[in-house]
N, CA and C atoms as a LAMMPS dump frame, in Angstrom:
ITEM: TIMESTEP
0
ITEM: NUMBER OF ATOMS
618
ITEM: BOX BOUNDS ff ff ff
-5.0000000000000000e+02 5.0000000000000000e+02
-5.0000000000000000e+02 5.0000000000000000e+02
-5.0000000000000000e+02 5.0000000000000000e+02
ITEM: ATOMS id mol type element x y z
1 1 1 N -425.595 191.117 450.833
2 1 2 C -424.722 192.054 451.565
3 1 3 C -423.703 191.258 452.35
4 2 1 N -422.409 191.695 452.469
5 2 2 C -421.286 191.036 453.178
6 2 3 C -421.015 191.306 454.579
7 3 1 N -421.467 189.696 455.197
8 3 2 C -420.858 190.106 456.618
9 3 3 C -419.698 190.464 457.28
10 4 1 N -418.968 190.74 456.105
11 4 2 C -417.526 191.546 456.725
12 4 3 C -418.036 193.235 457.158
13 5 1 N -417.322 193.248 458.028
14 5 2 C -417.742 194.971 458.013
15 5 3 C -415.779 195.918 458.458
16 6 1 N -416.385 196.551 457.442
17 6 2 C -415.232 196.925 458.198
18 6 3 C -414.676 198.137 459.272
19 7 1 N -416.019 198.159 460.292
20 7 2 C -415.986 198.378 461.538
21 7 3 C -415.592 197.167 462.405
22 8 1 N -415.39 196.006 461.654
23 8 2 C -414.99 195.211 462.7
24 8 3 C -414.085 195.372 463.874
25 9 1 N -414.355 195.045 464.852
26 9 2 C -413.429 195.53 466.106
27 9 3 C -413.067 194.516 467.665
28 10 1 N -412.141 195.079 467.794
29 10 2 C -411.507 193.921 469.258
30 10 3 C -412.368 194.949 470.588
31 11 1 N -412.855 193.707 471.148
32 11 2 C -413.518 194.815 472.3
33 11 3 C -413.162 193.731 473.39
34 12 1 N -411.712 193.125 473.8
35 12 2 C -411.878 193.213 474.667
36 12 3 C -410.308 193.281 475.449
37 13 1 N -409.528 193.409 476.385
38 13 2 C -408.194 193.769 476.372
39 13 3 C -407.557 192.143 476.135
40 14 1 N -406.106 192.902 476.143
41 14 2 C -404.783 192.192 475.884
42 14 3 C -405.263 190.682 476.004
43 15 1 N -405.473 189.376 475.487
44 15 2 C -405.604 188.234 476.29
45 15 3 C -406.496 187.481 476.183
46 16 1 N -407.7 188.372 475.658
47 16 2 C -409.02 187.884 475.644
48 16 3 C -409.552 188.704 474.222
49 17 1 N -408.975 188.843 473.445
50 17 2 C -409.624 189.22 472.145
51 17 3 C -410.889 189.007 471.618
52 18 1 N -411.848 189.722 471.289
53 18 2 C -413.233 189.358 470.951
54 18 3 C -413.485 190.646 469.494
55 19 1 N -413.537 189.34 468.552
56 19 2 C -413.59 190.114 467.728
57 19 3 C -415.341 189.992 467.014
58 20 1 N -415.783 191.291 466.416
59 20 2 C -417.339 191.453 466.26
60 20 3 C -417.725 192.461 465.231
61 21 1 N -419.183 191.798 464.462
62 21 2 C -419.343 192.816 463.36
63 21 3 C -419.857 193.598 463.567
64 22 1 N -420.055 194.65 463.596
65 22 2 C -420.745 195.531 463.976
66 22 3 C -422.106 195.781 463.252
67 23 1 N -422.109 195.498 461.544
68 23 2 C -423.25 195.298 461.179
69 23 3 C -424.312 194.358 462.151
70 24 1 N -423.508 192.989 462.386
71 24 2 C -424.546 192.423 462.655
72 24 3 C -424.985 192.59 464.492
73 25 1 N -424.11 193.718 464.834
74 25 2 C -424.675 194.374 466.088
75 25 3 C -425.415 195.325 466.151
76 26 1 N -425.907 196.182 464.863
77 26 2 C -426.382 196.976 464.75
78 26 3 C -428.024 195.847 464.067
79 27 1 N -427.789 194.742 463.606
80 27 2 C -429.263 194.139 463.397
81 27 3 C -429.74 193.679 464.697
82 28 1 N -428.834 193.556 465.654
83 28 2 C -429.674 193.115 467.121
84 28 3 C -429.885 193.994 467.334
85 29 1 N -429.518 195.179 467.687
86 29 2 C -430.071 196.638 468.143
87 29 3 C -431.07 197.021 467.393
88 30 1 N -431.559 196.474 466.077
89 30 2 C -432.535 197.193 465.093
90 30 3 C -433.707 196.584 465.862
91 31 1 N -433.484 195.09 466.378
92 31 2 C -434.889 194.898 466.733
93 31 3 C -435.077 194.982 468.046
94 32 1 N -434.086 196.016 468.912
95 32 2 C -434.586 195.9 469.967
96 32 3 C -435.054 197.653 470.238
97 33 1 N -434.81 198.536 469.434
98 33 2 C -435.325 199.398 468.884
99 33 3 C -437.222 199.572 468.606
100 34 1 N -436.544 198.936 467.135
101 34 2 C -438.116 198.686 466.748
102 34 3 C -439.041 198.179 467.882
103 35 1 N -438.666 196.885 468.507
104 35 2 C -439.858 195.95 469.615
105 35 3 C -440.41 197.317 470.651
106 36 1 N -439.139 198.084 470.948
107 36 2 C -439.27 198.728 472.561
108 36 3 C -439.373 200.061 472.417
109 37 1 N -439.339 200.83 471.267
110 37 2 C -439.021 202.172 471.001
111 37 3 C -437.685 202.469 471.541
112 38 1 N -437.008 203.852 471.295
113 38 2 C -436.02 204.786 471.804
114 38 3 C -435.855 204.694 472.799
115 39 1 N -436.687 205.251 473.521
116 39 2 C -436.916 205.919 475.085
117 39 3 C -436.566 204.489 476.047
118 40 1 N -437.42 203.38 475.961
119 40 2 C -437.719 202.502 476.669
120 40 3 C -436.72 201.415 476.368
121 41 1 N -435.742 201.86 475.417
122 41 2 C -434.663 200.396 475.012
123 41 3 C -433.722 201.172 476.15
124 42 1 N -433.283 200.484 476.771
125 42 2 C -432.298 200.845 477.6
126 42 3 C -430.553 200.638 477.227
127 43 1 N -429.786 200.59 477.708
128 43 2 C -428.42 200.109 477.594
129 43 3 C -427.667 199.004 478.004
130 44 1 N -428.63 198.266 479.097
131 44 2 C -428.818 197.51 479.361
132 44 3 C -429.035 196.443 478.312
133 45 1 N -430.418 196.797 478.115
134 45 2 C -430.806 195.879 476.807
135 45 3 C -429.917 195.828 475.573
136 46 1 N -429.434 197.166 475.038
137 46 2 C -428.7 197.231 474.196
138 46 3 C -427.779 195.947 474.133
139 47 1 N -426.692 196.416 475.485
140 47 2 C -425.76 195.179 475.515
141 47 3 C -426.131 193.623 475.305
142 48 1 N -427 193.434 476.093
143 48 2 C -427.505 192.111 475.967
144 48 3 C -427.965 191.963 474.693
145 49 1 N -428.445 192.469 473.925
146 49 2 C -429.049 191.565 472.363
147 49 3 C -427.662 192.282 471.493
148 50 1 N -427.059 193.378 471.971
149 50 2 C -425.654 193.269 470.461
150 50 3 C -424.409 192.531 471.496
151 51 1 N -424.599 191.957 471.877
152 51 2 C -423.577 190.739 472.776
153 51 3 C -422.383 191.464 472.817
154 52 1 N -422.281 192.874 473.521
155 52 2 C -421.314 193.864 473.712
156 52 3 C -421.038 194.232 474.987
157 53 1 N -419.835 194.699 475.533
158 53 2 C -420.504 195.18 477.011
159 53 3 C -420.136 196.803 476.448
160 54 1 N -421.071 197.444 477.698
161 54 2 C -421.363 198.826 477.91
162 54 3 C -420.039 199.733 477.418
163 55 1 N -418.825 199.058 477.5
164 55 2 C -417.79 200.078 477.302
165 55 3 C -417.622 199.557 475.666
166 56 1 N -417.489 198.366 475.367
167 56 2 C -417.854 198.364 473.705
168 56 3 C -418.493 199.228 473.071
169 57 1 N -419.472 199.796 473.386
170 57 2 C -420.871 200.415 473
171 57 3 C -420.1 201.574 472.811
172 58 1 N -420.049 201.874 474.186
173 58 2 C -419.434 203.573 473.733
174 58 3 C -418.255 203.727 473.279
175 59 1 N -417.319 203.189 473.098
176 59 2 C -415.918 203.172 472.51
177 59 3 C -416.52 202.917 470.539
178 60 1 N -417.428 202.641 470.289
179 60 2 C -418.26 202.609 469.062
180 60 3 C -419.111 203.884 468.601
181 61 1 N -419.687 204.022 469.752
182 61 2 C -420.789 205.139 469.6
183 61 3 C -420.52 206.22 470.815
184 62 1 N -420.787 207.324 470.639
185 62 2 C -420.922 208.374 471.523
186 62 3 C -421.978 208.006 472.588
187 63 1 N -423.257 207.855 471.979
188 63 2 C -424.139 207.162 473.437
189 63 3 C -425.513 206.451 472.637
190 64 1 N -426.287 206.179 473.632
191 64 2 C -427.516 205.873 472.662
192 64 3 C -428.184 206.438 471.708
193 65 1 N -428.048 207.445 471.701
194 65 2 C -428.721 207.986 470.206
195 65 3 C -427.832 207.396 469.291
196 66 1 N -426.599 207.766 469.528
197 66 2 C -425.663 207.512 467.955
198 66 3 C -426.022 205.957 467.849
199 67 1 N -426.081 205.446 468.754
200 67 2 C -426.487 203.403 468.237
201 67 3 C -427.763 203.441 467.469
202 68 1 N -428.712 204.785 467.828
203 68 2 C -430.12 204.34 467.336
204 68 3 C -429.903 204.957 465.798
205 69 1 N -428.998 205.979 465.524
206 69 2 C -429.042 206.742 464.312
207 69 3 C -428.502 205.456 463.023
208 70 1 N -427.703 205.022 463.7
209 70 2 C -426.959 204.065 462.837
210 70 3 C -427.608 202.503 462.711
211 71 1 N -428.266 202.437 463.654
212 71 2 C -429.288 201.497 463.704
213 71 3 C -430.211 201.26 462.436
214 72 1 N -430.873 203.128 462.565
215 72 2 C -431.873 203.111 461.727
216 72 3 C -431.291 203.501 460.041
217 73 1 N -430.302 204.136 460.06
218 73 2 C -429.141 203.726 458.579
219 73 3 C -428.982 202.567 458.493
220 74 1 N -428.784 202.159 459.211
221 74 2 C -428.92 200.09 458.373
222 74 3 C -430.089 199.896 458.375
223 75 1 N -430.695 199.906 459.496
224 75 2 C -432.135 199.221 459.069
225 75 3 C -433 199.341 457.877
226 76 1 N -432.66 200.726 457.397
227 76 2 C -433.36 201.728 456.188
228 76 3 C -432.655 201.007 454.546
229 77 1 N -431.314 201.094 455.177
230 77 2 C -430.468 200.371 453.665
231 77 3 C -430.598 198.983 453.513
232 78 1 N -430.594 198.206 454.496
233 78 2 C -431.25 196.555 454.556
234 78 3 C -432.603 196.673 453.909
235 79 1 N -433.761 197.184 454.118
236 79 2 C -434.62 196.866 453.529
237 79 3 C -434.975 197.497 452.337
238 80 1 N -434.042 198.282 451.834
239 80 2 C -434.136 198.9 450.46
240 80 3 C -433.499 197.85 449.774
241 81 1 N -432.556 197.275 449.974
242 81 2 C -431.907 196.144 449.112
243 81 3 C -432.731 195.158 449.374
244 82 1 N -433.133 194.634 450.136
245 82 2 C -434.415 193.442 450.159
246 82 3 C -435.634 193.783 449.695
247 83 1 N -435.801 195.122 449.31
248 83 2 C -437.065 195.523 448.499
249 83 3 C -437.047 195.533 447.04
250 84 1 N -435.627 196.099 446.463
251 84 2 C -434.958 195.826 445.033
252 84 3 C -434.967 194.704 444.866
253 85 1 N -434.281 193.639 445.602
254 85 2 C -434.647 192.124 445.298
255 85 3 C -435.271 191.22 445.123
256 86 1 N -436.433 191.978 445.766
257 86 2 C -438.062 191.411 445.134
258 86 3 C -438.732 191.842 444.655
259 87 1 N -438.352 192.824 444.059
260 87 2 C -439.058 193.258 442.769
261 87 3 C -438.106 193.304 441.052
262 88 1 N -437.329 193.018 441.538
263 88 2 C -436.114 192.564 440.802
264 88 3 C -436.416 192.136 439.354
265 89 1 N -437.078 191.032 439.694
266 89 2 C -437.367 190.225 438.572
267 89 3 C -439.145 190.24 437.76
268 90 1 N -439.789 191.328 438.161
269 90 2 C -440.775 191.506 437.686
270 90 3 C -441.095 192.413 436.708
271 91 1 N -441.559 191.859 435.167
272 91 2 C -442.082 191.727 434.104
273 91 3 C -442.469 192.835 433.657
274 92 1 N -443.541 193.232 434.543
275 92 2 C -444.176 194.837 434.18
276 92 3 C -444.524 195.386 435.405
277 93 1 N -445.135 197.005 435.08
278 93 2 C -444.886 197.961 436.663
279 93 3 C -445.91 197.162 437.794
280 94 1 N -446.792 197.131 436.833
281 94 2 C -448.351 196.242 437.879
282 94 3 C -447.935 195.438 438.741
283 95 1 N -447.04 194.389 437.902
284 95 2 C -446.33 193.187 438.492
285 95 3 C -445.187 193.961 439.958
286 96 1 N -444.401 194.674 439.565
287 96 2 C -443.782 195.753 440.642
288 96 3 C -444.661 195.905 441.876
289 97 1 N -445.613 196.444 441.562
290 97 2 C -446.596 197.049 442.806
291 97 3 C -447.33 196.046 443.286
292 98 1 N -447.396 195.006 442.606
293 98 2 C -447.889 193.194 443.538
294 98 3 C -446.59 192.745 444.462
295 99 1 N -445.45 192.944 443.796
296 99 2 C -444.537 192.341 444.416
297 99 3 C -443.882 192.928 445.555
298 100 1 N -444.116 194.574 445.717
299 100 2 C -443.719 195.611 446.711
300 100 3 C -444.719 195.396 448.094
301 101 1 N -445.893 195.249 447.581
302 101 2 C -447.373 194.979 448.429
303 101 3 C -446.843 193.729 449.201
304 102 1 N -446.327 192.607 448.481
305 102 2 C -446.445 191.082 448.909
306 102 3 C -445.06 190.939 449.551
307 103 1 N -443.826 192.061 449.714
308 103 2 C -442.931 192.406 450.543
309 103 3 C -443.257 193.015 451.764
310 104 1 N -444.419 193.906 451.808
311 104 2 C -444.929 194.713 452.869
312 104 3 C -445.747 193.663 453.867
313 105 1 N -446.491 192.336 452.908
314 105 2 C -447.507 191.826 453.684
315 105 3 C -446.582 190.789 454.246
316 106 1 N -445.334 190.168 454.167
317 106 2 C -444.388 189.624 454.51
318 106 3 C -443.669 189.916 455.88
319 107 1 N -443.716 191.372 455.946
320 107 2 C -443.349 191.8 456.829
321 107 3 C -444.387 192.724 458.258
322 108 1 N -445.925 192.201 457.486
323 108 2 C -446.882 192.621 458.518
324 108 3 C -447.173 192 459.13
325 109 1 N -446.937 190.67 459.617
326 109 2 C -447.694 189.419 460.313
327 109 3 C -446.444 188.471 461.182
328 110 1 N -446.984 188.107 461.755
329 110 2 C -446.27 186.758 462.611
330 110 3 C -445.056 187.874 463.547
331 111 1 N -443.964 187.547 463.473
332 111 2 C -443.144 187.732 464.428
333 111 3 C -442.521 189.166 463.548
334 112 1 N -442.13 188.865 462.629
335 112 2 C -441.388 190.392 462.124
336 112 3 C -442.673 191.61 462.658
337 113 1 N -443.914 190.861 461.951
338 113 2 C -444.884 192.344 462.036
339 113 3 C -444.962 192.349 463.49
340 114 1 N -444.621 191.709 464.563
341 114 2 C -444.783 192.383 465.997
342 114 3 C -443.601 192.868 466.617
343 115 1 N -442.718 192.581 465.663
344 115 2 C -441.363 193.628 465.426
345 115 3 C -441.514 195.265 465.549
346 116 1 N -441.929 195.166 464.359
347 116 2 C -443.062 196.794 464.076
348 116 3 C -441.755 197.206 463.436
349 117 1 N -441.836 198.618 462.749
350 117 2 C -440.995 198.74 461.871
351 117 3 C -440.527 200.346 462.427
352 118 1 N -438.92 200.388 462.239
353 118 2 C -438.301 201.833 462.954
354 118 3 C -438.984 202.525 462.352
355 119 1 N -438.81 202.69 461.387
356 119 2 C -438.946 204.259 460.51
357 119 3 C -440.544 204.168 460.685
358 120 1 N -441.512 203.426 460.668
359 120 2 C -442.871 203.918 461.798
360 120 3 C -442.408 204.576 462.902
361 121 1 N -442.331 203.173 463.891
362 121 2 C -441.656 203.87 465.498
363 121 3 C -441.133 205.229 465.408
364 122 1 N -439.924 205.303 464.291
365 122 2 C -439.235 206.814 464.97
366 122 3 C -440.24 207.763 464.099
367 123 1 N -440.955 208.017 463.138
368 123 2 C -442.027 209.082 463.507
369 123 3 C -442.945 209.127 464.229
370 124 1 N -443.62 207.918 464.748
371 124 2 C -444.057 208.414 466.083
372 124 3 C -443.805 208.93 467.092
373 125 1 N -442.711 208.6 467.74
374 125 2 C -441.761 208.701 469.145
375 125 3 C -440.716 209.811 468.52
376 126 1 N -440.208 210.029 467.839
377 126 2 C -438.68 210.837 467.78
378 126 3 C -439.241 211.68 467.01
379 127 1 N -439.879 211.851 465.709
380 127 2 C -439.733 213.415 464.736
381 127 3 C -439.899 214.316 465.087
382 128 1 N -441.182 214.457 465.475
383 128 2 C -442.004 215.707 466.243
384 128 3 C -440.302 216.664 467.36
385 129 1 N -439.451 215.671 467.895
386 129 2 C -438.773 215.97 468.874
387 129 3 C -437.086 216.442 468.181
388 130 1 N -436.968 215.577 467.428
389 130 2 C -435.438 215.642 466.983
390 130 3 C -435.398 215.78 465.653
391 131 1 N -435.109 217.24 465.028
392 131 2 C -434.547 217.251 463.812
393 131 3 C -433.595 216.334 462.872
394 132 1 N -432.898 215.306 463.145
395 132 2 C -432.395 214.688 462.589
396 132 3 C -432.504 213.51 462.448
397 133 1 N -433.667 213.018 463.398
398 133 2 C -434.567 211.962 462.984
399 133 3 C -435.659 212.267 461.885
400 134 1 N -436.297 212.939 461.946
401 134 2 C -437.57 213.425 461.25
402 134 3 C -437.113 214.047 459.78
403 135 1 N -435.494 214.288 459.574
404 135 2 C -435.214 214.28 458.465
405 135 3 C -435.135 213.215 457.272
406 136 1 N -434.506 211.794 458.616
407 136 2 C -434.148 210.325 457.945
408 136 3 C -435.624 209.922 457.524
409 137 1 N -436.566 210.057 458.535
410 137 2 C -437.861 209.309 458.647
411 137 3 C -438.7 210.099 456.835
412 138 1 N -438.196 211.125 456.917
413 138 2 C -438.849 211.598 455.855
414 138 3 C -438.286 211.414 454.566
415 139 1 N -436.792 211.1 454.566
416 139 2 C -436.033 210.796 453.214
417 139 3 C -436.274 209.06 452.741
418 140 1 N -436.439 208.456 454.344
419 140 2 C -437.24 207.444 454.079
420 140 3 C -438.548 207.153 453.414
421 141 1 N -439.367 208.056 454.366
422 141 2 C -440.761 207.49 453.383
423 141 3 C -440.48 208.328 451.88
424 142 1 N -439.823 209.315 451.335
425 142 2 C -439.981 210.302 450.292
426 142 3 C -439.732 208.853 449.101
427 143 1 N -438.339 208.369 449.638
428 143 2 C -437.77 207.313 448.889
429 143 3 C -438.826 206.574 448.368
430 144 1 N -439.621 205.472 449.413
431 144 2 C -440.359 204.954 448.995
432 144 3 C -441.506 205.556 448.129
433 145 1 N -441.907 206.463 448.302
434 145 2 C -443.295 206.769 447.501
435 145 3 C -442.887 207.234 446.252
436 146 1 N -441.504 207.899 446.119
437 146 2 C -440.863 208.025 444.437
438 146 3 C -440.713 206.735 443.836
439 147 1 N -440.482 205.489 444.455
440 147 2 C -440.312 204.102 444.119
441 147 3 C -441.629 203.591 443.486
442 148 1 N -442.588 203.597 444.204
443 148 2 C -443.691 203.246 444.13
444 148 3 C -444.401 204.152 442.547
445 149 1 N -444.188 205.646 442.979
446 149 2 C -444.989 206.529 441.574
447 149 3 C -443.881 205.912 440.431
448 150 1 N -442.856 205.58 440.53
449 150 2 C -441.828 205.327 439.344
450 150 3 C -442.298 203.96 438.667
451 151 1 N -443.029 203.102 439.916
452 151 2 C -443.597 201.456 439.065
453 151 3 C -444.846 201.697 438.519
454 152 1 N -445.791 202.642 439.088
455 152 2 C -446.834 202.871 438.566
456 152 3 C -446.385 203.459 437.246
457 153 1 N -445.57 204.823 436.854
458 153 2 C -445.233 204.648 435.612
459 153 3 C -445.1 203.821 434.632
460 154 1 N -444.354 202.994 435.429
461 154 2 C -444.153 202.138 434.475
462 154 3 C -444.943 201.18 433.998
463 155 1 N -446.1 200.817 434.643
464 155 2 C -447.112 200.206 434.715
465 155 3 C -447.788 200.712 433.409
466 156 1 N -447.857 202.115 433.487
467 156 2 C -448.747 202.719 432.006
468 156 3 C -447.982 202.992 431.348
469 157 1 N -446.786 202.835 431.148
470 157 2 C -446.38 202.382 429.971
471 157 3 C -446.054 201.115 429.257
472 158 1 N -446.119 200.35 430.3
473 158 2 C -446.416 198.886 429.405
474 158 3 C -447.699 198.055 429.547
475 159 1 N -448.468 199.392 429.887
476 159 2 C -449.758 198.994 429.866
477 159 3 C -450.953 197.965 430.831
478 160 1 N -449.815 197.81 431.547
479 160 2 C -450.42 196.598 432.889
480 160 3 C -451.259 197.577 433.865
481 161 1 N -450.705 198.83 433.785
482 161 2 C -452.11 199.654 434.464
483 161 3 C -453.253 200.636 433.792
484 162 1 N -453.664 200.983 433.724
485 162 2 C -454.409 202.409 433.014
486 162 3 C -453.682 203.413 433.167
487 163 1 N -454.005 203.937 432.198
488 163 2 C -453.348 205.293 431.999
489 163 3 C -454.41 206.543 433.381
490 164 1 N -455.797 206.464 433.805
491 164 2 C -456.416 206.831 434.436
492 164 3 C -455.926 207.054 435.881
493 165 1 N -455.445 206.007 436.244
494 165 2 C -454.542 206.392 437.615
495 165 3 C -453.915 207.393 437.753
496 166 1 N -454.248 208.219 439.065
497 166 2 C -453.457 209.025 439.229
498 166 3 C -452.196 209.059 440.085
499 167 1 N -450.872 208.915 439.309
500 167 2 C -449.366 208.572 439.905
501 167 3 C -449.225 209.011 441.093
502 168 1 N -449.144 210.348 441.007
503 168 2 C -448.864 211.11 442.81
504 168 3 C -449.657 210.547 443.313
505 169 1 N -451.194 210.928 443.658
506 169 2 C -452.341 210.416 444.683
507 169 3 C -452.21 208.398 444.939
508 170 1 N -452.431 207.896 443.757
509 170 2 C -452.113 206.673 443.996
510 170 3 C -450.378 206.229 445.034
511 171 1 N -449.586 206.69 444.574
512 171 2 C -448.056 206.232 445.085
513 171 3 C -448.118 206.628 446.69
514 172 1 N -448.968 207.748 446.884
515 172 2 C -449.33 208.256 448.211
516 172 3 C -449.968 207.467 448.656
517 173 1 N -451.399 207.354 448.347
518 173 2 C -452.282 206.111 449.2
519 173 3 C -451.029 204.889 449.357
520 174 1 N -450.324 204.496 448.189
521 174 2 C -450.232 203.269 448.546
522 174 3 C -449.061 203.109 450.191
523 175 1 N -448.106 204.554 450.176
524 175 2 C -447.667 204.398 450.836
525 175 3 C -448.036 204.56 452.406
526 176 1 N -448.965 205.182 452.414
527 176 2 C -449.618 205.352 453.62
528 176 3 C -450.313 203.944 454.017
529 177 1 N -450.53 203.283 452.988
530 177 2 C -451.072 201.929 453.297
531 177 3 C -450.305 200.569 454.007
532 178 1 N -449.224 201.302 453.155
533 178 2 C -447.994 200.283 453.825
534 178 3 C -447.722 200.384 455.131
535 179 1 N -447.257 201.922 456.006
536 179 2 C -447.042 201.902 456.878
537 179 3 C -447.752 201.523 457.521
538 180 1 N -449.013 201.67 457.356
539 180 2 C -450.705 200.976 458.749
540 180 3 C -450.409 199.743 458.518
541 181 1 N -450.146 199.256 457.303
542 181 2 C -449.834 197.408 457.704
543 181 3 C -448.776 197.015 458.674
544 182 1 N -447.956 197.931 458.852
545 182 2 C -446.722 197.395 459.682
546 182 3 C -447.165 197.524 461.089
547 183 1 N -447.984 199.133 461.4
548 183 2 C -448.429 199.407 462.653
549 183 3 C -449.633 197.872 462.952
550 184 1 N -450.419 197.743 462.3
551 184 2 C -451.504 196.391 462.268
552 184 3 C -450.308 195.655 463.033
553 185 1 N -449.89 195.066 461.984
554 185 2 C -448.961 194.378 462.297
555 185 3 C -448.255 193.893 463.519
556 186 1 N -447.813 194.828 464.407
557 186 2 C -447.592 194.435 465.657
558 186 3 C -448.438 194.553 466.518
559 187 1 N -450.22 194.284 466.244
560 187 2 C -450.793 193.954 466.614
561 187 3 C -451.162 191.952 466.829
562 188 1 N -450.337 191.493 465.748
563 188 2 C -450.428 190.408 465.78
564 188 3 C -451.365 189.594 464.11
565 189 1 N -451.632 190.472 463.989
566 189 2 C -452.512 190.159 462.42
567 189 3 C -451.585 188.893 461.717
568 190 1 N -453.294 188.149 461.176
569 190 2 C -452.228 186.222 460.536
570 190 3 C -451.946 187.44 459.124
571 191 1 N -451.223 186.334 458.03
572 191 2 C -450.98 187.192 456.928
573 191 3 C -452.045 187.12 455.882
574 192 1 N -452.826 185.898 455.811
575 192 2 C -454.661 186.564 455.393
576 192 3 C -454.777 187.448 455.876
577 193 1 N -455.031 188.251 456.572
578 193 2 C -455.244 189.383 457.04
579 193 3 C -454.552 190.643 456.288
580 194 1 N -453.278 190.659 455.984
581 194 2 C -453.063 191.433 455.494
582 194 3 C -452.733 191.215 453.668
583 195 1 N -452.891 189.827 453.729
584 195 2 C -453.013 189.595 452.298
585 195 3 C -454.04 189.933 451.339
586 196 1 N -455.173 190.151 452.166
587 196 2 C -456.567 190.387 451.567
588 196 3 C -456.451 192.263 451.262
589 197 1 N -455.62 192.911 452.749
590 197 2 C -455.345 194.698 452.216
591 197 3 C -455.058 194.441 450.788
592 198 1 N -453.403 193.88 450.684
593 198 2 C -452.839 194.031 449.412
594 198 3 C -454.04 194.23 447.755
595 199 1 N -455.044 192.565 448.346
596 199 2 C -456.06 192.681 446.937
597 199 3 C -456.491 193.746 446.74
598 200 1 N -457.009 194.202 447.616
599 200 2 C -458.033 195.969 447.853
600 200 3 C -456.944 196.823 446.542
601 201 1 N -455.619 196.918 447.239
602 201 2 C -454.812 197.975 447.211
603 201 3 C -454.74 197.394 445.259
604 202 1 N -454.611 196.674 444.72
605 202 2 C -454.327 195.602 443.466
606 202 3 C -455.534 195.793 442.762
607 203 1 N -456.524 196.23 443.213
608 203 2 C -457.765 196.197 442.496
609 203 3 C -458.076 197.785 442.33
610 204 1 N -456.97 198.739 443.193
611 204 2 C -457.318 200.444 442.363
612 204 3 C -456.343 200.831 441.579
613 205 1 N -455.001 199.824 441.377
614 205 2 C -454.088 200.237 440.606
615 205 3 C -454.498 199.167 439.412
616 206 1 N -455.235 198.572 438.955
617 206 2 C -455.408 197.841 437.948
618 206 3 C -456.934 197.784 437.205
């Protein structure tokens, strides 16, 4: 993905020009989101990790929600393209659903997994509350679990899985599995830990 954006913008007057991507202000805001939830990220904070001041912000965004909406639109499209990319190059569906698992367990441990992941966070904290979160959060997970039943397909048809699996129920477990690794996850879990889920999860699709 290109760090040009073309929200790029001057935020600061006549003299002192400061020019900034906004993508990559919207990846400091992703993790200060994710670390702190909604509620508890302040504007404060905001500024300080997207290296903006307060009138940048809003001359960008209407207020904090709109930083968090757009936040979580990148955050959601970043890791769909880093999820295509590692599974990219794999052989058969089986191979798919090792390599989706071993993206998830990548991102359950050490410092990302105590990151914790938005689209967890905002159905915990935001759906229940805001219709237009709980829409994203759900086109999100929908995405993934059509991803997932689409490799298992493919799996029985080139035979790397059984035909016995069941697509819906399986693509479901698996996705529900994913998200508890991320919640684990910012518990601090090493990635043995969550490398050993993945086998579990590898040993009912095969």
């Amino acid at each position: 993905m290109s760090n040009v954006s073309p929200y790029s913008a001057n935020t600061r007057g006549p003299g002192r020009p400061r020019e900034y991507d906004l993508e990559e202000a919207l990846d400091r805001a992703i993790r200060v989101f994710s670390e702190r939830g909604f509620h508890a990220a302040s504007i404060g904070d905001l500024t300080e990790a997207m290296e903006l001041t307060q009138g940048s912000i809003y001359k960008a965004f209407k207020d904090k929600r709109a930083v968090f909406l757009a936040a979580f639109d990148r955050y959601v499209a970043v890791r769909a393209e880093r999820l295509a990319e590692a599974t990219r190059t794999a052989k058969t569906g089986l191979d798919r659903i090792r390599k989706l698992l071993t993206f998830y367990v990548e991102s359950a441990h050490g410092l990302e997994g105590m990151q914790g992941c938005l689209i967890v966070g905002s159905a915990a904290e935001l759906a229940v509350f805001d219709d237009e979160v709980a829409r994203k959060v759900a086109a999100a997970l929908d995405r993934n679990e059509v991803l997932i039943a689409e490799f298992i397909r493919q799996g029985q048809q080139d035979g790397s899985i059984p035909s016995r699996v069941d697509r819906t129920a399986t693509a479901r477990f698996i996705l529900c599995l994913l998200q508890g690794m991320r919640i684990i996850g910012k518990t601090g879990r090493a990635r043995k830990d969550m490398a050993a889920v993945m086998e579990v999860a590898m040993r009912i699709v095969s």
